[in-house]
N, C-alpha and C positions, 0 to 999 in steps of 0.2 A: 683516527685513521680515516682517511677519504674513501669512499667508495669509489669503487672499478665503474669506467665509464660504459661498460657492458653490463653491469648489474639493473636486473629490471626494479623498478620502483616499486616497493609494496606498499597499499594503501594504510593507513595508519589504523583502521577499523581494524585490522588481521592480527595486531599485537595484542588490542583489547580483546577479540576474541579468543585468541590462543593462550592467552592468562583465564578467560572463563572456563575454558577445559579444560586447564589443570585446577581451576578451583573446583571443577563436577569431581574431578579422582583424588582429589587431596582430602575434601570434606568430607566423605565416606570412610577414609581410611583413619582419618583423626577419631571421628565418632564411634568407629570399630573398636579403636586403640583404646578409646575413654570406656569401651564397656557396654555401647548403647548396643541392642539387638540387630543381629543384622538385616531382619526388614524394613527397619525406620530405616539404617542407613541406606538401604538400598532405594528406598523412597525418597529420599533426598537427593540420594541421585540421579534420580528419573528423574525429579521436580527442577535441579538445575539444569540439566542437559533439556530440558523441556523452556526453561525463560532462556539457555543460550541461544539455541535453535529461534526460537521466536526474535530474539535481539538480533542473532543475524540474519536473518529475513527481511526484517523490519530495517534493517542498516544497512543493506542492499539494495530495497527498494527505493531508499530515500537518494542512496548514492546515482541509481539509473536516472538518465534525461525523460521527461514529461515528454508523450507524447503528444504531438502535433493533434488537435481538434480533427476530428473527421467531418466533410461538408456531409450538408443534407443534402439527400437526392429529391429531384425531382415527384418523384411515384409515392414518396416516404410516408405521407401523412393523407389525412381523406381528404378527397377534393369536394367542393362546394362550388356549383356556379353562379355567380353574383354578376349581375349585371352592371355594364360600366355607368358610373353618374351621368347625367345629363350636363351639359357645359351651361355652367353658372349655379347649378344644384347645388346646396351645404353638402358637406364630406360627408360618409354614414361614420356611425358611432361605430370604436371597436367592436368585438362580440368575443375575444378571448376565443377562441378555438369553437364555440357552439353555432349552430343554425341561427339568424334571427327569429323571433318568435313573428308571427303573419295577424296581424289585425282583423278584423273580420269587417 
């Protein structure tokens, strides 16, 4: 049957996770059933609703757009005054973000 062209689109993540929550309440009640103690199951149940919760976080994040790089400002970083080369001078060596060290 087609869907109604009014029906909003659900992401396909939301079936996968709505089958994990009935696996956290199904798991518990099987192991009840089978006899096991009710703090193990209830620990199991914590421990699923614990990696659901983490998978849908983690599958939300993945799903949101990266954000856009933020520029560096101006003021950002510590200033150094370095004096301009003389015209025909060689280039000075990098220094990676340190002082040059001063010869004596």
């Amino acid at each position: 049957m087609p869907r109604p062209a009014h029906a909003p689109v659900r992401p396909p993540e939301d079936d996968l996770l709505r089958w994990a929550a009935l696996g956290c309440l199904l798991a518990p009640a099987v192991l009840l059933w089978r006899g096991v103690p009710f703090l193990t199951a209830a620990g199991v149940a914590c421990g699923l609703a614990a990696v659901t919760a983490a998978s849908r976080m983690l599958i939300r994040r993945s799903r949101r757009p990266a954000a856009p790089p933020r520029p560096r400002h101006l003021g950002a970083g510590p200033r150094t005054s370095t004096p301009a080369p003389a015209p025909g001078a060689p280039a000075p060596l990098p220094t990676r973000g340190r002082a040059p060290h001063a010869t004596p």
